[in-house]
C-alpha positions, -999 to +999 in steps of 0.1 A: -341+182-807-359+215-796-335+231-769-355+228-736-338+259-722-346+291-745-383+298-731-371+330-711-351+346-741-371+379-735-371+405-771-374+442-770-409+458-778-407+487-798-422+508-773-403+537-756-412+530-720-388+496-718-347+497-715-329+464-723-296+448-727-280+420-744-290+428-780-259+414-795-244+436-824-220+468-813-242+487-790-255+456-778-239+435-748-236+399-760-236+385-725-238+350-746-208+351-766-184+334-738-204+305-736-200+277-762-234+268-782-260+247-771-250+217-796-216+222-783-224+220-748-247+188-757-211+173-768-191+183-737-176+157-715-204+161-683-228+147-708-205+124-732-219+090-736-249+096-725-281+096-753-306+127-742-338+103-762-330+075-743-330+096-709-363+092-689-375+113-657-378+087-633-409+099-622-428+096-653-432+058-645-459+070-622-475+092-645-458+122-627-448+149-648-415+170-653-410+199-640-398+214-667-435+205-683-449+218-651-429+252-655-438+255-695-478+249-687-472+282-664-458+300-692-481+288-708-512+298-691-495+333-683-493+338-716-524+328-726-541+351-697-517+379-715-533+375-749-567+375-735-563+402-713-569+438-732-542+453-718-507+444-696-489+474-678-453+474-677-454+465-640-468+429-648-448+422-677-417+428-659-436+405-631-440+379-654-408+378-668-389+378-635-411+349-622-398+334-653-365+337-651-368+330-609-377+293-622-354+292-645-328+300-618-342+275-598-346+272-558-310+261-546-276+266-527-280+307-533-316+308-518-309+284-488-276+303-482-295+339-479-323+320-461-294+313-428-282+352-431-311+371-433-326+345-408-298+354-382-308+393-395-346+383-381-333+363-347-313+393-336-349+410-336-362+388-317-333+388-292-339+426-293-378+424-276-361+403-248-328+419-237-339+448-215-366+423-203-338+393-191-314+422-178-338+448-158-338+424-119-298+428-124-296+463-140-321+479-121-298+469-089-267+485-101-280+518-118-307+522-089-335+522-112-371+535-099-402+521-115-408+549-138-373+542-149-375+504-155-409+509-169-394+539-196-363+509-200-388+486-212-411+504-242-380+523-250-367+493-273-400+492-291-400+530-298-368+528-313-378+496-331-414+522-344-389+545-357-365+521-375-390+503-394-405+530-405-372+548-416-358+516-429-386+503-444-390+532-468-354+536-472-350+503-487-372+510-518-354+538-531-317+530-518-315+492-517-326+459-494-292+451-488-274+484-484-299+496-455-296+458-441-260+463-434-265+499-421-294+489-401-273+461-387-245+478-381-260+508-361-279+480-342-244+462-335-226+495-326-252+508-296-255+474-282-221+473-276-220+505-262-248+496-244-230+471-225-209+495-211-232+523-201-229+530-160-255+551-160-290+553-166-291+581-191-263+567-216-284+532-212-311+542-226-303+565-253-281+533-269-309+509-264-332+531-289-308+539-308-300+500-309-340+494-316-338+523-339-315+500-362-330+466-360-363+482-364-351+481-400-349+441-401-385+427-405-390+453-435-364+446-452-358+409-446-391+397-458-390+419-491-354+411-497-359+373-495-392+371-514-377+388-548-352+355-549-379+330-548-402+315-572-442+316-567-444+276-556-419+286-530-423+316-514-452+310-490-434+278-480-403+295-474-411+326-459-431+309-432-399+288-424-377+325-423-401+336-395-392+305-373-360+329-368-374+349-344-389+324-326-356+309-325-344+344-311-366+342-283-351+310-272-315+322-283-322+352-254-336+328-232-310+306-228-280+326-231-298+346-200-303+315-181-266+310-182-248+344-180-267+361-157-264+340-124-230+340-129-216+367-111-185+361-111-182+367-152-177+404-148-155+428-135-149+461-116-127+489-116-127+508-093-164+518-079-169+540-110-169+512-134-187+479-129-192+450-157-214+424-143-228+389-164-259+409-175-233+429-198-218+403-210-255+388-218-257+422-238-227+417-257-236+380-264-272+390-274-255+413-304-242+383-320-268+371-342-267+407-356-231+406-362-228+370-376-260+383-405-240+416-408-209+394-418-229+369-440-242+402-456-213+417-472-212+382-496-247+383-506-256+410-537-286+431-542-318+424-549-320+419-588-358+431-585-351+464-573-317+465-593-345+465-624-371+487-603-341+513-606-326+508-639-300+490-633-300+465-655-264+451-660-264+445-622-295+433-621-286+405-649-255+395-633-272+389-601-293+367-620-266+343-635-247+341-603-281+328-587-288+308-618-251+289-621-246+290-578-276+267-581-270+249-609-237+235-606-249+228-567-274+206-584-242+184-602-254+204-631-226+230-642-232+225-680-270+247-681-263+280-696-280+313-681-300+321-714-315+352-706-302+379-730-333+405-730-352+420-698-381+447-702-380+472-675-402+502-669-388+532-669-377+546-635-373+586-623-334+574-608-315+592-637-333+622-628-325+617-591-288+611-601-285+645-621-302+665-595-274+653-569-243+657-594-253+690-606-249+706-570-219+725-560-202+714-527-204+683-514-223+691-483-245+709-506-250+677-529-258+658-496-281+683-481-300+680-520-298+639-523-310+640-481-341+661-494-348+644-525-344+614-510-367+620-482-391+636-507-394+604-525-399+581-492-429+602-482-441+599-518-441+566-518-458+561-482-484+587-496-492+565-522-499+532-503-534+553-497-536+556-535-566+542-553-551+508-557-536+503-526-560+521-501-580+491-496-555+463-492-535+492-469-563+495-445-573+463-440-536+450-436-528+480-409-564+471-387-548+430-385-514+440-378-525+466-353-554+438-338-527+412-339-502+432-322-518+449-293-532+417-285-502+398-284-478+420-268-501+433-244-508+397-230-470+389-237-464+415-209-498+406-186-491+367-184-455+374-164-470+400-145-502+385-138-479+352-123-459+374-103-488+390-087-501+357-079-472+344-067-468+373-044-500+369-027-495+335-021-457+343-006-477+369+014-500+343+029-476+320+037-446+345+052-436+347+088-423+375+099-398+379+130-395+408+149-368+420+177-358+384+183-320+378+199-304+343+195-268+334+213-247+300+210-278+286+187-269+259+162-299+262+132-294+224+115-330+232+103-342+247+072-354+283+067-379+291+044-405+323+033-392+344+064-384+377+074-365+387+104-363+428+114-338+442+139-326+408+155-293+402+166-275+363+162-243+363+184-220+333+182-249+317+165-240+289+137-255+283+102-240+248+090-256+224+063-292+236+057-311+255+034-318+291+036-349+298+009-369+330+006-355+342+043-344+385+044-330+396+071-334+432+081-317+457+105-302+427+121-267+422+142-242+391+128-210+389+156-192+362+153-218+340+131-209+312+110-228+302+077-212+268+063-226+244+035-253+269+028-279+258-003-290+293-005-317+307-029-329+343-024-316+354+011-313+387+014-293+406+045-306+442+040-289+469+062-275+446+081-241+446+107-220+415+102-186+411+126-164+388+124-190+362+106-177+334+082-194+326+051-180+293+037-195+274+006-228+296+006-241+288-031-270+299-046-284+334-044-272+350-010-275+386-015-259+415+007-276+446-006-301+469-005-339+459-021-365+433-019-374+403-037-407+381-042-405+342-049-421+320-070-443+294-061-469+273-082-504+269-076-533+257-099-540+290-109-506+297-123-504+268-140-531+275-161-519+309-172-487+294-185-510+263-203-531+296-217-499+312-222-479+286-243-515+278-261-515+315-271-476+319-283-483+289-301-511+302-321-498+338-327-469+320-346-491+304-371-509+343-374-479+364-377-466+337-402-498+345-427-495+380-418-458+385-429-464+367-460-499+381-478-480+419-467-452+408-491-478+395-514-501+425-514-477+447-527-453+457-558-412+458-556-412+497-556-433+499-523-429+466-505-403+473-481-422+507-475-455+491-468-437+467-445-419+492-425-451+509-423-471+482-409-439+473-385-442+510-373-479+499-364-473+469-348-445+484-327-471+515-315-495+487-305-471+467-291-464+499-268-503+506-265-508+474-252-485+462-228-490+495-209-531+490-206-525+454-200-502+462-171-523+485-156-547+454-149-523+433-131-541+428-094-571+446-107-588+424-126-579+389-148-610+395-172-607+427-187-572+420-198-585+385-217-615+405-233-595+429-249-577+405-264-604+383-278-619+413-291-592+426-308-581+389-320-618+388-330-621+420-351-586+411-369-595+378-376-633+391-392-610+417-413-589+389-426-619+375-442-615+406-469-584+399-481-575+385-517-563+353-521-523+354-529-512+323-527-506+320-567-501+356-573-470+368-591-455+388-571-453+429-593 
């Protein structure tokens, strides 16, 4: 019986341009010698007793066939398109050979494994759009924090993010996806730690873009990294689940926000020079998504693809039977032998980047040469995304991400803003206001709500079971008050004297500080900017889903990551574009804002139309 498993024995061509291994015979490597033989492994005891003829896929009862006939009619047809075609580069050979051999490996424990930790690797980036935003009403309090400042706070992330993916991205083609992942990570981890314990303003923001600077590097690298371990009929499929991740990091930030924060109790102070409040802690909590990939990280290997982008083929075939025998005993199935004993690879310019780096005196003289040729060869390759080939697929892919972008972070920042404002008008209609009023031996068993009392004074006055809601007092005299079984949400006593007053069981939100606050309240209006809100999220999930995955699928191995980062860099400098013009609209105007928008949504969507078809594309 013909052995079902030897279609992805590859053989050396005699041309010059390939390097191989496994050629048996003493220069060779004879990865296959420790296994037993195929007839041997037909006799071993998983398979004993059982007759292979008399074996029949279940499936073929209903005229559905097996997928190893499904794979061998690919090969097939590849092969076929090979023979026809008048001429293959080594790019798409090695292309074909590695989608080969991806199958072979099939889609298992190994793939759903890296699918959690570079997952948690894409959450953390989505956490890292939504920290400053959760923290700024409690940071700006205790750093004193002017408009300018908290505006600065907010785009400061997303500049550090424009940097790191551009860095990152190209970084990862020439050094590695998983060796910049863990740095990335790690810097990220690092400054938002540090970050949590800045007092001042200054030493705040320089860790938060340095802590955008590193998991800027994430959406690059992730998406490139994960693709090169799946097969063709999977990787649509499953990179559009990867992106739930930072979905699910919007949430993740959400909710921990929701229940650190208002807890102000969860922090503490030493001295008046040092001050750690819950929003800190929500900063240190929001790092761990980053730390649990950077963990996860350190067990996962290299990308075999760019192992043979770079020569490196032993690692690159290891890689390959750990993925192929992780899966396949996984499937009860430990017997299947990882027959590959031949890979064609082009040739790569890394020995010449090696000797140029080792033939340099001191060490900080071989850095300063490997920091320059490395950086020589990043810009290279981001040159040559504007190449004949590329330039097309490069320009229309940097217009969508740009459209997409500006459009959805701009009305990401307008919708809040735009509710606020609306919300503030109507608390402005509906406000009293108290002025000079003076109230002795008064017992208030009613509730107080949307008012604001200046320069009063409240002697011997007593606040006992109600609810105080919206209500700042200001400039006002407390002797010998009493506040009792206060529901309290929002009061504010700003530059106020209190003597000898009692507060007793006042939850909620009773501030004694210095500021002003605005409330929420719903109206029609509102509601339909969250329903258009939710509608639009909902939407832009679906279009950054196709977007991720035709960028991975429009370019090769050497210059995928670089691409990525590339087009990350974009979308971060529209993401900064557009929040600022969209803000500057808030109280203006509500139409300008949506046209934009649908313009730009509009323009992207017509540019889309160009595109080539991907879906079952081999990835080069």
């Amino acid at each position: 019986m013909a052995d079902p498993y030897q279609n992805n024995v590859y053989h050396q061509g005699d041309g010059e341009g390939y390097g191989t291994y496994g050629e048996g015979g003493q220069d060779g490597y004879g990865y296959q010698g420790d296994y037993p033989s195929q007839e041997e492994d037909a006799a071993s005891d998983v398979t004993e007793g059982h007759d292979e003829e008399d074996q029949m896929y279940e499936g073929e009862y209903q005229g559905i066939p097996h997928p190893d006939e499904v794979k061998a009619q690919r090969r097939a047809a590849r092969a076929k398109a090979r023979a026809t075609a008048d001429a293959v580069s080594e790019q798409e050979e090695l292309a074909e050979q590695y989608e080969d051999i991806m199958e072979d490996c099939a889609h298992g424990r190994f793939q759903w494994t890296l699918f959690v930790v570079l997952g948690l690797a894409l959450m953390a980036d989505g956490v890292e759009c939504f920290v400053v935003g959760f923290v700024l009403p409690s940071a700006e309090k205790d750093m004193c924090l002017s408009n300018a400042e908290k505006g600065m706070l907010g785009l400061i992330v997303f500049l550090g993010m424009m940097f790191g993916a551009f860095v990152w991205g190209g970084l990862a083609d020439k050094v590695g996806r998983r060796r910049c992942l863990i740095v990335a990570l790690a810097i990220n981890c690092i400054f938002a730690f540090l970050s949590s314990f800045a007092q001042g303003y200054g030493f705040f923001l320089f860790f938060r873009l340095v802590s955008g600077f590193g998991i800027g590097g994430s959406v690059p690298i992730v998406y490139s990294y994960f693709s090169e371990f799946l097969q063709m009929d999977k990787r649509g499929e499953h990179l559009s689940w990867l992106c739930m991740f930072w979905m699910v990091g919007g949430i993740y930030a959400s909710f921990t926000a929701w229940g650190i924060i208002p807890h102000y109790g969860w922090g503490f102070s030493m001295g008046t020079e040092f001050q750690f409040h819950s929003w800190r802690v929500f900063v240190l909590v929001c790092a761990l998504p980053a730390i649990a990939s950077l963990i996860g990280l350190t067990f996962m290997p290299e990308s075999p693809r760019f192992l043979l982008e770079s020569g490196k083929h032993d690692e690159a075939w290891m890689i390959l039977k750990q993925v192929h025998d992780t899966n396949w005993r996984a499937k009860g199935e430990p017997e299947r032998v990882f027959t590959v004993s031949h890979i064609k690879t082009p040739k790569t310019q890394e020995d010449e980047f090696i000797e140029i780096q080792s033939a340099t005196g001191t060490a900080f003289q071989r850095w300063i040469v490997r920091t320059l040729t490395l950086t020589k060869l990043v810009l290279k390759n981001v040159i040559s995304l504007l190449g004949r080939e590329l330039r097309l697929s490069t320009l229309l892919m940097a217009i969508i991400w740009f459209t997409m972008a500006f459009s959805y972070y701009g009305l990401s920042v307008w919708f809040p803003d735009m509710i606020k404002h609306l919300q503030n008008e109507e608390y402005e209609s509906k406000l009293k206001v108290f002025h000079r009023e003076k109230v002795e031996n008064f017992h208030f068993n009613f509730s107080l709500e949307n008012q604001v009392h200046k320069e009063g004074e409240y002697i011997r006055d007593k606040f006992i079971r109600i609810e105080m809601k919206s209500v700042k007092f200001e400039d006002s005299l407390f002797e010998d008050c009493t506040f009792e079984d206060i529901r309290s949400t929002d009061t504010i006593f700003e530059n106020c004297t209190i003597r000898n007053t009692l507060f007793y069981n006042t939850g909620g939100s009773m501030l004694i500080a210095a500021g002003c606050t605005f409330f929420l309240f719903l109206s029609f209006s509102q509601a339909a900017i969250i329903a258009f809100q939710c509608l639009f999220c909902g939407v832009s999930v679906a279009a950054w889903n196709g977007i991720e995955v035709i960028t991975v699928e429009l370019y090769p191995a050497s210059k995928r990551a670089t691409a990525f980062g590339v087009l990350n860099a974009l979308c971060k400098l529209a993401a900064i574009l557009g929040s600022s013009i969209f803000a500057s609209f808030v109280g203006v105007t509500k139409i300008v804002p949506i046209l934009l928008s649908c313009v730009a949504l509009v323009c992207g969507g017509l540019v889309a139309l160009k595109l080539p078809e991907t879906r079952e594309k081999i990835l080069l």
